[in-house]
FIKOLZA-1660 file (N, C-alpha, C; in steps of 0.1 Angstrom, whole numbers, plus 5000, padded with zeros to 4 digits):
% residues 188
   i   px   py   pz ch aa at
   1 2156 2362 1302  A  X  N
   1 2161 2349 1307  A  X CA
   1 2149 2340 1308  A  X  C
   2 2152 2330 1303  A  X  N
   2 2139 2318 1305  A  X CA
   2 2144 2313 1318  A  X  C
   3 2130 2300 1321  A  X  N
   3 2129 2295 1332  A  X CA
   3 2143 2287 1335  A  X  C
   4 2146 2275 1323  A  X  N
   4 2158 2270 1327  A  X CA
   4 2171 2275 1330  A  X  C
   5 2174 2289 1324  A  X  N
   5 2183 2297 1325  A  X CA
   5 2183 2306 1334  A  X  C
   6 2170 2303 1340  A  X  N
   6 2170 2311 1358  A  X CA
   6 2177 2296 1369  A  X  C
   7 2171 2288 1362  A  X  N
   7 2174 2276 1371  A  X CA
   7 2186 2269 1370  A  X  C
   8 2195 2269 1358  A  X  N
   8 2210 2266 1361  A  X CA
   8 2216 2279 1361  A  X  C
   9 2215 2292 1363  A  X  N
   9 2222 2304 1366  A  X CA
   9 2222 2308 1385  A  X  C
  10 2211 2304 1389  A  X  N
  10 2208 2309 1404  A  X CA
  10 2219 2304 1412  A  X  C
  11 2223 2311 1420  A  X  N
  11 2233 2302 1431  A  X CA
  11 2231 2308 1444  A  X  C
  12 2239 2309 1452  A  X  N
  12 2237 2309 1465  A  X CA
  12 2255 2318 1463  A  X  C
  13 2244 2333 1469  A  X  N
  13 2258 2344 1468  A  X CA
  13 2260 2350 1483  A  X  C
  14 2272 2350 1488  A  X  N
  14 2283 2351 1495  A  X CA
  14 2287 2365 1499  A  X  C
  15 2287 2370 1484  A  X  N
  15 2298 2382 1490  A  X CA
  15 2285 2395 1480  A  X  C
  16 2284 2402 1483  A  X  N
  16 2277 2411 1477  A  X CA
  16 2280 2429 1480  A  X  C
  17 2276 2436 1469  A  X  N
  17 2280 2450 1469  A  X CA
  17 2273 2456 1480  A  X  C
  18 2276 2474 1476  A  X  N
  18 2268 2478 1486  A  X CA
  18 2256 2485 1481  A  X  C
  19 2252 2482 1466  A  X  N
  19 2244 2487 1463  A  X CA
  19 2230 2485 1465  A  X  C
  20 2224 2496 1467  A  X  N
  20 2208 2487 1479  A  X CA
  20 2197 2484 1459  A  X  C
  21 2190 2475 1469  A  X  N
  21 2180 2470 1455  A  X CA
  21 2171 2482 1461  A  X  C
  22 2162 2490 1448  A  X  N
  22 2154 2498 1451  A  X CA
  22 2138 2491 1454  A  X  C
  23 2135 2499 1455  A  X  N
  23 2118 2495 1465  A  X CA
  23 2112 2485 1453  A  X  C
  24 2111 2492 1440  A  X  N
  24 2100 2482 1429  A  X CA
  24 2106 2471 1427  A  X  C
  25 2118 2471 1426  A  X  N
  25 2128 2454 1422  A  X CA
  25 2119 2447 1437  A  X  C
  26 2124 2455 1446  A  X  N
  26 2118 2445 1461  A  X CA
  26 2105 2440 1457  A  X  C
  27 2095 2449 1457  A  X  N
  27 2080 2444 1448  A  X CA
  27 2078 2437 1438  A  X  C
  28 2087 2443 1431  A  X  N
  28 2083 2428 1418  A  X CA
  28 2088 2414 1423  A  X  C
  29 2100 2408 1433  A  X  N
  29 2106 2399 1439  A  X CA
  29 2091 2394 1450  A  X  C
  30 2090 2399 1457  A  X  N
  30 2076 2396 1464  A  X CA
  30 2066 2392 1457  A  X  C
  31 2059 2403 1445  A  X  N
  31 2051 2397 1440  A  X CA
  31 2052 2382 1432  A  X  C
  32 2067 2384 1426  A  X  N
  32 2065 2366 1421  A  X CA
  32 2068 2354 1434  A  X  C
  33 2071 2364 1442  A  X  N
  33 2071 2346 1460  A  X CA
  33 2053 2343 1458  A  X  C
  34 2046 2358 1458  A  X  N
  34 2030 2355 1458  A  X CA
  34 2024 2341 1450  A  X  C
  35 2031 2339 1436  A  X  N
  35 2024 2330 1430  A  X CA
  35 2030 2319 1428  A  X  C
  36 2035 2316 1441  A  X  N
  36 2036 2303 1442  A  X CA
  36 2025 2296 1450  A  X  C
  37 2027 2280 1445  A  X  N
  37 2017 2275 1450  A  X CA
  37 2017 2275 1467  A  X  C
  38 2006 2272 1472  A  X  N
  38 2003 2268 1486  A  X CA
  38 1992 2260 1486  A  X  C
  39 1991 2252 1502  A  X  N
  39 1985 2243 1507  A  X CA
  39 1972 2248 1506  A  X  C
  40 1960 2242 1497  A  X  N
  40 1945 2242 1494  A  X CA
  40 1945 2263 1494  A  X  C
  41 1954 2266 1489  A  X  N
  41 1958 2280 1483  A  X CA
  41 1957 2292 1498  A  X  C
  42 1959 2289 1509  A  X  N
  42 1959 2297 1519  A  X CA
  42 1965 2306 1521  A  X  C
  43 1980 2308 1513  A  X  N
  43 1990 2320 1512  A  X CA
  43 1994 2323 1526  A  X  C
  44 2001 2315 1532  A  X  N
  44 1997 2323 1545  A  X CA
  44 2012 2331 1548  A  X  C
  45 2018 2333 1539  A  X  N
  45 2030 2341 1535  A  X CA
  45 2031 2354 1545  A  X  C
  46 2035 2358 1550  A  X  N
  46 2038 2375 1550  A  X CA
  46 2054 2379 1551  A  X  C
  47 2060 2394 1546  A  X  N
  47 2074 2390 1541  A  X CA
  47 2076 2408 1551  A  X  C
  48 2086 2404 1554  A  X  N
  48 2095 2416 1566  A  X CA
  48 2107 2421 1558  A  X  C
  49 2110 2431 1551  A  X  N
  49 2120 2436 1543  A  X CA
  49 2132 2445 1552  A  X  C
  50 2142 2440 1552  A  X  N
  50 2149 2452 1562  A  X CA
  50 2165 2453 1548  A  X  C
  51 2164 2467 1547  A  X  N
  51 2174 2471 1544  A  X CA
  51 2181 2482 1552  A  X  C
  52 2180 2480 1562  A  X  N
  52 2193 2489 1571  A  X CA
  52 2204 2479 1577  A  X  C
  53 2216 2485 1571  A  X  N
  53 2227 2481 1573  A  X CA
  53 2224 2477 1592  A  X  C
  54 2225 2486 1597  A  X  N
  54 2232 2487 1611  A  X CA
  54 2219 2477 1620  A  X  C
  55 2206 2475 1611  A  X  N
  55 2196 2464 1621  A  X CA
  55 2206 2450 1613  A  X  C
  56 2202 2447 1604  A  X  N
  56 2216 2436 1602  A  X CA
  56 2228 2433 1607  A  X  C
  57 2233 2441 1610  A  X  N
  57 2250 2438 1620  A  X CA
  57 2244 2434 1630  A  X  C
  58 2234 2440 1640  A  X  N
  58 2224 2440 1648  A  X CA
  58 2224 2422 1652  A  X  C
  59 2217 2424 1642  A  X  N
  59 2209 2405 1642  A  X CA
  59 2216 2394 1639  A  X  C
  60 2230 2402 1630  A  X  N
  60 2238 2390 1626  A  X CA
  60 2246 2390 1641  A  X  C
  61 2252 2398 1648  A  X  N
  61 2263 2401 1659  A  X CA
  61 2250 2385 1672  A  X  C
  62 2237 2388 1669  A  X  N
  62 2234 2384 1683  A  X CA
  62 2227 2371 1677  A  X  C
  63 2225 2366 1661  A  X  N
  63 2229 2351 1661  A  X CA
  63 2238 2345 1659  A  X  C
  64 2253 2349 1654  A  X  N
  64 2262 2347 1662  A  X CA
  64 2266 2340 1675  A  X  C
  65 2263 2351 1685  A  X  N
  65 2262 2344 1697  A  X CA
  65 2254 2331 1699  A  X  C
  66 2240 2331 1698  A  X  N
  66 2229 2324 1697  A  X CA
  66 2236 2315 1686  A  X  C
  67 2245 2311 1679  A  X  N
  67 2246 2300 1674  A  X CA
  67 2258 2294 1679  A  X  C
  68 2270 2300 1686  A  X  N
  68 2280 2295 1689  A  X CA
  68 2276 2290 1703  A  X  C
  69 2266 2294 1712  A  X  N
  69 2261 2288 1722  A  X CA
  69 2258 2275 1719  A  X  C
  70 2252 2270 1713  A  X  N
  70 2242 2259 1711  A  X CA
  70 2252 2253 1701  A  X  C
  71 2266 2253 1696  A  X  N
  71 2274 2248 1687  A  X CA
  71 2279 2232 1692  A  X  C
  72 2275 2234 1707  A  X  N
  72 2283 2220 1714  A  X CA
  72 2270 2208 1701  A  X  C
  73 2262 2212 1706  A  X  N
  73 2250 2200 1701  A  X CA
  73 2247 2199 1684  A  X  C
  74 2255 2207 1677  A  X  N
  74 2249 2209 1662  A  X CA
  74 2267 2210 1657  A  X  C
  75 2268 2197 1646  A  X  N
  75 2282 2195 1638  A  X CA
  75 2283 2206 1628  A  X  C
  76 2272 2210 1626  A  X  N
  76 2267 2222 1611  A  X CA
  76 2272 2232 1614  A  X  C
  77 2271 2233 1627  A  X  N
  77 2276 2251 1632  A  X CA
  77 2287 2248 1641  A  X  C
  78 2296 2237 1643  A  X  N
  78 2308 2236 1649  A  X CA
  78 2320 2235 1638  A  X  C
  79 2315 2236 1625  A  X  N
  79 2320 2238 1615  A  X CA
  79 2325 2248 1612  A  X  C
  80 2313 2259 1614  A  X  N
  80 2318 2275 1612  A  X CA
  80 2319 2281 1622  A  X  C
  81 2327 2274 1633  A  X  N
  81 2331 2278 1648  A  X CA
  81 2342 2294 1644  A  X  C
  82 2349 2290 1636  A  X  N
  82 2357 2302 1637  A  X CA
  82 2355 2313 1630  A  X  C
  83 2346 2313 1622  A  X  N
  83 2337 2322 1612  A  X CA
  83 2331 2330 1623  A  X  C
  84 2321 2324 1630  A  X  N
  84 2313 2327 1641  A  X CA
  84 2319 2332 1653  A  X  C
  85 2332 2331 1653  A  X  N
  85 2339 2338 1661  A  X CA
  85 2341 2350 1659  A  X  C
  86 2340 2350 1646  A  X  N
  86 2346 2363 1635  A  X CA
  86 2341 2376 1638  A  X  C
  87 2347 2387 1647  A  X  N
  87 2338 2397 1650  A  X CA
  87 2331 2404 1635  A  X  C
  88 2342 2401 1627  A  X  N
  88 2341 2413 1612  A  X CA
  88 2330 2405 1601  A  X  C
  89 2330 2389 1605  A  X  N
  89 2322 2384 1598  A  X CA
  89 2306 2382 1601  A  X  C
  90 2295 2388 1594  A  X  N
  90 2286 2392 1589  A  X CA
  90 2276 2379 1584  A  X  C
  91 2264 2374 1590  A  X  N
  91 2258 2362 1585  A  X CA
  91 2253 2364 1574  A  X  C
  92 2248 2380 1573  A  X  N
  92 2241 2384 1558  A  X CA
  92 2251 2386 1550  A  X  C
  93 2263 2384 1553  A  X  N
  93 2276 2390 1539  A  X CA
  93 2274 2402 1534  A  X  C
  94 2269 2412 1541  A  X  N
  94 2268 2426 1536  A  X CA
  94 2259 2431 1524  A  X  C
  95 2248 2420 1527  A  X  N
  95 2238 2420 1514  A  X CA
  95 2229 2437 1520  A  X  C
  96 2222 2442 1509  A  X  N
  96 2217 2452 1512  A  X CA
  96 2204 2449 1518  A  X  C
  97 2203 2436 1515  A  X  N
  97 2181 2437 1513  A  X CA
  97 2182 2422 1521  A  X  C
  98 2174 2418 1529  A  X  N
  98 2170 2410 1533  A  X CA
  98 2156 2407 1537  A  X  C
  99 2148 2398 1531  A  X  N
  99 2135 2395 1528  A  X CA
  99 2130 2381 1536  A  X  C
 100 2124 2387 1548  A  X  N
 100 2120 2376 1558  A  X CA
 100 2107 2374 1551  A  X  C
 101 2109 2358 1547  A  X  N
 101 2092 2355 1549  A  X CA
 101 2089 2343 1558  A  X  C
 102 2076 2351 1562  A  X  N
 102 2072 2339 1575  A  X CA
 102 2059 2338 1573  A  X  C
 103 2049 2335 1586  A  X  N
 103 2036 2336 1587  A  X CA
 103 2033 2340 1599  A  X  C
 104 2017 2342 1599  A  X  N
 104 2010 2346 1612  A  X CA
 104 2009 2340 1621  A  X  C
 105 2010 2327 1616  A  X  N
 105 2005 2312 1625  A  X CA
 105 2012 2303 1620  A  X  C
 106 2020 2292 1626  A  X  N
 106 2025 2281 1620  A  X CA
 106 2017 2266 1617  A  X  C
 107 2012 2263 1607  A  X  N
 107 2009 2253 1605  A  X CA
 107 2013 2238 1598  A  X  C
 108 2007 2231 1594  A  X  N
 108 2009 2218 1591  A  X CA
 108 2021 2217 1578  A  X  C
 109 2016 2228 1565  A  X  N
 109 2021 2229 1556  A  X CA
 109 2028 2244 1549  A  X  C
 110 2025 2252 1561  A  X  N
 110 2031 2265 1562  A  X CA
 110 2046 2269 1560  A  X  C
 111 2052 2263 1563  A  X  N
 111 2066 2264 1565  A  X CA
 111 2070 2255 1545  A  X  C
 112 2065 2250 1538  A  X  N
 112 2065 2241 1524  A  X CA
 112 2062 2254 1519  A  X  C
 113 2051 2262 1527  A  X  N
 113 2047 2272 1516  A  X CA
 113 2056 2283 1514  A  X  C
 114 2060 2286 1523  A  X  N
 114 2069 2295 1522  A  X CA
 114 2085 2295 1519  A  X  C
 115 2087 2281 1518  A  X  N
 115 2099 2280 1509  A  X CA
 115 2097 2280 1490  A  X  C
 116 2087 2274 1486  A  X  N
 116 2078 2278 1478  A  X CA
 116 2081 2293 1473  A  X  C
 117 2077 2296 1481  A  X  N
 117 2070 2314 1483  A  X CA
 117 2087 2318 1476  A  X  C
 118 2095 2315 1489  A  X  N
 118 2109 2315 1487  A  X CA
 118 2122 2313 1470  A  X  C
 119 2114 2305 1468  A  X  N
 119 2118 2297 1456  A  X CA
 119 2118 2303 1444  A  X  C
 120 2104 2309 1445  A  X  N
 120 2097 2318 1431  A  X CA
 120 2107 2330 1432  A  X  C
 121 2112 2335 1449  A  X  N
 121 2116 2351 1445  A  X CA
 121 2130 2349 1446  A  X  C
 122 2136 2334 1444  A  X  N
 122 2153 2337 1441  A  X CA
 122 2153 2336 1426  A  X  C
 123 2141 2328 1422  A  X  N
 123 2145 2325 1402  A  X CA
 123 2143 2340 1403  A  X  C
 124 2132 2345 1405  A  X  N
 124 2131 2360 1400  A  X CA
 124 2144 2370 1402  A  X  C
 125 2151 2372 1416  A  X  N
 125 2163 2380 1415  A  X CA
 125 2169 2373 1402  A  X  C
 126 2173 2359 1402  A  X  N
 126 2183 2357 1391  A  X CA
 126 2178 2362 1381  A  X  C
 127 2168 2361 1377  A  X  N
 127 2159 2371 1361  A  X CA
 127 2163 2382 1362  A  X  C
 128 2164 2394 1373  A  X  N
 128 2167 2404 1376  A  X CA
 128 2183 2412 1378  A  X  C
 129 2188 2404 1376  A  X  N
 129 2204 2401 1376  A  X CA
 129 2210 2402 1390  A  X  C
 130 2201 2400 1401  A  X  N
 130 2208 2397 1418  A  X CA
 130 2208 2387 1418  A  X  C
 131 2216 2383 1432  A  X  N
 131 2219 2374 1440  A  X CA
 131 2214 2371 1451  A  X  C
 132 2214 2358 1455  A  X  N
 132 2203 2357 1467  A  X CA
 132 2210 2343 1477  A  X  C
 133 2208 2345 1490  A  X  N
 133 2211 2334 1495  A  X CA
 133 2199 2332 1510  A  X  C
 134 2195 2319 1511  A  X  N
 134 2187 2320 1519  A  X CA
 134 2198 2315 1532  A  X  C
 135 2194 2325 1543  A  X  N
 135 2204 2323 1555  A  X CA
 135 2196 2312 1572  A  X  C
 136 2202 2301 1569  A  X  N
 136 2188 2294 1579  A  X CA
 136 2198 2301 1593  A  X  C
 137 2209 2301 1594  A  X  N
 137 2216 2304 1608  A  X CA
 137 2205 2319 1616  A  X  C
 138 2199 2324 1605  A  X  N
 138 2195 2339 1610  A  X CA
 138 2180 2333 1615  A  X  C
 139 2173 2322 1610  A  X  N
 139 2158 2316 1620  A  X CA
 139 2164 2319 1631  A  X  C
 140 2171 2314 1636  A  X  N
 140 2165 2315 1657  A  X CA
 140 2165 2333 1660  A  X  C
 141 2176 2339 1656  A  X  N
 141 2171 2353 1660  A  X CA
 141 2163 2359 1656  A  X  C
 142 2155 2359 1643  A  X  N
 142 2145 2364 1639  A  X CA
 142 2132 2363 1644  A  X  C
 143 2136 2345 1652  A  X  N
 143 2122 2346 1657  A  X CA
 143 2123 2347 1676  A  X  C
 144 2129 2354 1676  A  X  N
 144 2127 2364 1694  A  X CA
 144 2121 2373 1697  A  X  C
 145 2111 2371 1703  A  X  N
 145 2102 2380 1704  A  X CA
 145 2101 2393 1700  A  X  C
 146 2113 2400 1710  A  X  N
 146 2116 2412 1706  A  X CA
 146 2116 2415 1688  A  X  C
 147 2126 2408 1683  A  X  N
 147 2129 2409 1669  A  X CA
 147 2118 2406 1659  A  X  C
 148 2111 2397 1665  A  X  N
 148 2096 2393 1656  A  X CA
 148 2085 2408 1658  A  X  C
 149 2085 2415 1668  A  X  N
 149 2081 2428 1666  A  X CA
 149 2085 2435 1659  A  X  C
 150 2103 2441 1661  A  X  N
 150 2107 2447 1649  A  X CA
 150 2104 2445 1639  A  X  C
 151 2099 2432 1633  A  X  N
 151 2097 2430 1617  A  X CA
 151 2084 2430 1616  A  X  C
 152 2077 2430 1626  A  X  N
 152 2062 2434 1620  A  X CA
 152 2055 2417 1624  A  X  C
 153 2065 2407 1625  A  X  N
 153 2058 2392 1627  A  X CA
 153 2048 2396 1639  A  X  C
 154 2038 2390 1642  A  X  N
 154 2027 2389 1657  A  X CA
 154 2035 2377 1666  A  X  C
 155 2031 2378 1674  A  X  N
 155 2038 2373 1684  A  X CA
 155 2039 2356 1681  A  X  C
 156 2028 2354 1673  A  X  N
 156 2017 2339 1669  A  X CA
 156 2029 2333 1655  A  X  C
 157 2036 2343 1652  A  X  N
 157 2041 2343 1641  A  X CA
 157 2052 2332 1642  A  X  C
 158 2061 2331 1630  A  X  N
 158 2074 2328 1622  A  X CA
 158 2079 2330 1614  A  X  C
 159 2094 2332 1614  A  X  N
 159 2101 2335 1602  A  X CA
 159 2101 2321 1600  A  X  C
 160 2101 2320 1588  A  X  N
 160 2106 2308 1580  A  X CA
 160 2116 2307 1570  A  X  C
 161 2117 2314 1561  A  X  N
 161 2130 2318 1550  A  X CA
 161 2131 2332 1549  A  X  C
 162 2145 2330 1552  A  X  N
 162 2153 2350 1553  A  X CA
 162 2159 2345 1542  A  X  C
 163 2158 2354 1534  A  X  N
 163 2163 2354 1517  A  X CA
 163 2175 2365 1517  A  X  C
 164 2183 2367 1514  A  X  N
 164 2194 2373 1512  A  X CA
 164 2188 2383 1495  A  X  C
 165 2189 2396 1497  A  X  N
 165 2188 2397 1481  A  X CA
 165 2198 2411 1480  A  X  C
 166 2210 2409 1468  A  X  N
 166 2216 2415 1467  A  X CA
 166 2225 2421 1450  A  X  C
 167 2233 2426 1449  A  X  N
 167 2240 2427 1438  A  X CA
 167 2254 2420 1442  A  X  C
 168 2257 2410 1434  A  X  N
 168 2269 2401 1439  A  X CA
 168 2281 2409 1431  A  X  C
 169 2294 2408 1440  A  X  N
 169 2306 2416 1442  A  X CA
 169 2307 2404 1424  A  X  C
 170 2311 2392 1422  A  X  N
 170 2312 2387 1411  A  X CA
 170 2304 2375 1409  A  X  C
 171 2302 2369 1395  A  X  N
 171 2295 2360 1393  A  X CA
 171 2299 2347 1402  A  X  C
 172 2294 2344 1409  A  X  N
 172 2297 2328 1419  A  X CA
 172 2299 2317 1410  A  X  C
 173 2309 2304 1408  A  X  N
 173 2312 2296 1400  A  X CA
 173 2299 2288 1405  A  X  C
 174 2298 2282 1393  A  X  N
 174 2286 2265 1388  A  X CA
 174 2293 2255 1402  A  X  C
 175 2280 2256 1411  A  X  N
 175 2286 2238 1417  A  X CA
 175 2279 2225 1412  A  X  C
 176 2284 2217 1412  A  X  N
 176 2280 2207 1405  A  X CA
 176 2273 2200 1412  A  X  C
 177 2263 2195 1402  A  X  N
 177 2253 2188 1409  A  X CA
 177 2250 2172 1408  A  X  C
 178 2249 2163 1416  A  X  N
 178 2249 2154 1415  A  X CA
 178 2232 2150 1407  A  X  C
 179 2236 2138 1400  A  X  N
 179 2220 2132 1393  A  X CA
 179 2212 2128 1402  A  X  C
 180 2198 2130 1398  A  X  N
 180 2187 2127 1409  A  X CA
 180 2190 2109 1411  A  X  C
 181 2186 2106 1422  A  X  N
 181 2186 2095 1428  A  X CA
 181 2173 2090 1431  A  X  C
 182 2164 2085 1421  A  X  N
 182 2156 2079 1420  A  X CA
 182 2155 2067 1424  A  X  C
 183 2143 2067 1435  A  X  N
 183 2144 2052 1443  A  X CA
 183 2133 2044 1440  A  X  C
 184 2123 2044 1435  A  X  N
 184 2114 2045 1433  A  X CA
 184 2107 2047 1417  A  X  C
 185 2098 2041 1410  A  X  N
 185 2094 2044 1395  A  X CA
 185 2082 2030 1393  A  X  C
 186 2073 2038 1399  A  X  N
 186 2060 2026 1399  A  X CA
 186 2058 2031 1384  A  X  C
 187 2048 2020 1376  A  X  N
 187 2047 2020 1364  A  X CA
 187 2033 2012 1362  A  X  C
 188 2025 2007 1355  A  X  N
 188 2012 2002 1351  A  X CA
 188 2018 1995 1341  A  X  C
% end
């Protein structure tokens, strides 16, 4: 697959098998988040891999809560009020692999870097023939203390992008994309 054909094939997958991605797919997916760029090249990446089913139900069950709490003040998550209600529904969608990347310290440009970071290892699942969805409802629990130990974050730390990586149940349809909206076009 070439670059463009990573870049109109990638989507944001939903429903996924139960097939777990094996350890070197995981590594080769990390190593290409590595070369992406960062701020004056600091990398300040580090990535939390959980493929156990039952710490996932885990984290999804208790942001859940943690998001239907806080649903009064946010329209984005009073949206999926009933979803969230859903005992049986799952924020990871029953992906096998989920790939926290965060840092040790948050800084100015840290959080750019790691979407970045982010970015490189969804074209790469699509190269690889997975699916990937980055889950922002799963930030607040990821980063509780408690839970930032489990993953190995220091206490100094942050999750920044939980990547979803999986084998999707079917191919996701094309959404359509609207044309860039250029506001702007200085010229000489």
């Amino acid at each position: 697959m070439n670059l463009n054909e990573a870049l109109l094939s990638r989507r944001a997958v939903r429903a996924y098998t139960s097939r777990k991605v094996v350890d070197e797919t995981v590594r080769t997916l990390v190593r290409a988040a590595v070369l992406a760029p960062s701020a004056m090249n600091r990398q300040p990446w580090l990535f939390s891999i959980i493929q156990d089913a039952a710490q996932l139900t885990r984290y999804s069950d208790r942001a859940k809560t943690m998001l239907l709490a806080q649903m009064s003040g946010d329209p984005k998550t009073s949206h999926y009020a009933d979803r969230l209600q859903n005992p049986a529904f799952n924020i990871f969608y029953d992906a096998s692999t989920l790939i926290v990347i965060g840092v040790g310290e948050r800084g100015t440009y840290t959080d750019a870097d790691c979407w970045l970071a982010a970015a490189n290892l969804m074209l790469a699942a699509t190269d690889a023939g997975l699916g990937t969805c980055p889950i922002g409802f799963a930030i607040p629990v990821l980063n509780l203390p408690e839970v930032k130990t489990e993953i190995g974050l220091p206490s100094s730390g942050v999750a920044v992008a939980p990547i979803l990586v999986g084998y999707p149940t079917a191919p996701p349809p094309a959404i359509p994309r609207a044309d860039a909206k250029i506001v702007s076009w200085s010229r000489t």
